[in-house]
N, C-alpha and C positions, 0 to 999 in steps of 0.2 A: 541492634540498630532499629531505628524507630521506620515505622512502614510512608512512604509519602502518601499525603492527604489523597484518601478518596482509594488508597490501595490497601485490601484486607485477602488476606490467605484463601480464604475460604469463598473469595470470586472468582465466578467462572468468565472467561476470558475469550469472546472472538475475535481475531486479526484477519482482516480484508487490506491485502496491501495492490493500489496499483501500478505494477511495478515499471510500465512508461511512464508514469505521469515522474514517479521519484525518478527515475534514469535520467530521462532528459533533465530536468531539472538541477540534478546532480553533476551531472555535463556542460551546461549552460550554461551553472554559476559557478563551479565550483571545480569542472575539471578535472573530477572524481567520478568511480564509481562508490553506489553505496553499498556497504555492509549488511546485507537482508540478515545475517544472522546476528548479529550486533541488536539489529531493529529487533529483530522476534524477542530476542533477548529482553530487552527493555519493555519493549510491549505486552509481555506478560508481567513482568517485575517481582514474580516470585505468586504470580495466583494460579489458579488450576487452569492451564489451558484446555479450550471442548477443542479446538479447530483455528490453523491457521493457512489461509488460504492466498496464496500468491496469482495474480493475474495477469497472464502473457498474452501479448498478439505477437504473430509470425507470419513473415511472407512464405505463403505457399512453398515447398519446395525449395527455401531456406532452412540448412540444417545448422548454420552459426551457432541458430541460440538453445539446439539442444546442451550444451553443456553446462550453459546456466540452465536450463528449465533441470536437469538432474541435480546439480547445485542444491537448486531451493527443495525439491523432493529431498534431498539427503539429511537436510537442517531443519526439517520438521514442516516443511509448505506441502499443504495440497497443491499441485497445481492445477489450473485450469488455462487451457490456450485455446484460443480465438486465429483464426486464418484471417489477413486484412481482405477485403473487399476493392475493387476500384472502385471510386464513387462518381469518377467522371473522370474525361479526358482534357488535360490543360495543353496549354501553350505549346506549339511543336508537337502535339499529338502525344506529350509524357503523361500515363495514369498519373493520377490523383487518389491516392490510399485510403480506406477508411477503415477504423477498427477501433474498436471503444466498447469496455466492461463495464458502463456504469450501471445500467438496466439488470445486469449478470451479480452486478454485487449488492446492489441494491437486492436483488431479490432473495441473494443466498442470506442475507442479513433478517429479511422477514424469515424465513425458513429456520434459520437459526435463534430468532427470539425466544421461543420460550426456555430455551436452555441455559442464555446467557445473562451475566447481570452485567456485564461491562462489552465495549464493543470500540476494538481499537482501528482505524479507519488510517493506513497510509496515501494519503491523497491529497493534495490541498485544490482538491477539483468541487468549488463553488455550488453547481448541482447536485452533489449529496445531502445540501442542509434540508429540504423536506423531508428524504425519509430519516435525518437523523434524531429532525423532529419530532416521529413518531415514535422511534426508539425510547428517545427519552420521557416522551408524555407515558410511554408503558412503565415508566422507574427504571429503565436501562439506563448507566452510565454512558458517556460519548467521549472514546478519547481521540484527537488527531496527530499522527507526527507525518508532518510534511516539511517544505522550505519554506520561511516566511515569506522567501523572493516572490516564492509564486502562488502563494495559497491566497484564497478571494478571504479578504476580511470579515464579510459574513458567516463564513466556514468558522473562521478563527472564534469571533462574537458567540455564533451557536451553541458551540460544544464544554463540557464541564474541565477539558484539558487539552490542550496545545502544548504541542512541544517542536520547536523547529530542529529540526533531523539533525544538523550539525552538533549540537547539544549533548549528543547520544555518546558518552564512550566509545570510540571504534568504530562511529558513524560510516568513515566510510574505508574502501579496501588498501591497502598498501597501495601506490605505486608498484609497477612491474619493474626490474631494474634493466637496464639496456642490453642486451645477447650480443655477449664478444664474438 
């Protein structure tokens, strides 16, 4: 079977997935969770993967999401997790949360250039197009799989490949069935 444009065996492959930005998003439209190992799947597509790195925020003291953060550890994610912040206090005195990897992926991305010749970016978060800029003016590929619903069109315009996540074989997880 013939390799898709722009995928050769002998590329080496980093995956930075943000995996709030897909979550919600997958939730918001779609009412689904998504498939991280589906994605990793595809996002190598049969080249050498160096590193696939998945990025979590967690409230303090919320152990929920440890069984996804082992999840992604078991299917091939580095993980990395960020504790949220309160970033101020709203209305009735309820914190207002803050927590956001983009500075964190952005940077593991320079860190990672000279190993990699392709650079698959889950996120359709509009702020990533300068450094994917400089990615590519280095001859690094730029691929994104996000949701078209929510990714900024200049993200989409930037990069050598877009793929909207639904697309993906197995994109996203079973339904759970109802407990009699």
């Amino acid at each position: 079977m013939a390799e898709p444009l722009g995928h050769y065996q002998e590329q080496r492959v980093g995956v930075f997935v943000d995996t709030q930005n897909l979550y919600h998003s997958a939730r918001d439209y779609y009412e689904r969770n998504v498939n991280f190992e589906s994605l990793l799947r595809f996002a190598v597509g049969g080249r050498r993967l160096v590193r696939a790195t998945a990025y979590v925020v967690e409230k303090e003291g919320d152990t929920s999401a440890w069984p996804f953060i082992y999840k992604l550890s078991t299917i091939g994610y580095k993980v990395r997790r960020m504790y949220l912040t309160v970033k101020e206090t709203g209305e009735g005195g309820r914190p207002i949360y803050s927590g956001n990897w983009d500075m964190g992926i952005a940077a593991d991305m320079v860190r990672l250039m000279p190993y990699l010749d392709v650079v698959v970016l889950g996120s359709g978060d509009g702020d990533f197009v300068e450094i994917l800029d400089v990615l590519m003016e280095r001859g690094i590929r730029v691929e994104v799989i996000a949701f078209r619903e929510t990714t900024a069109q200049r993200l989409i315009d930037a990069v050598d490949r877009f793929t909207h996540l639904p697309e993906i074989p197995g994109a996203f997880m079973e339904p759970r069935s109802p407990e009699r």
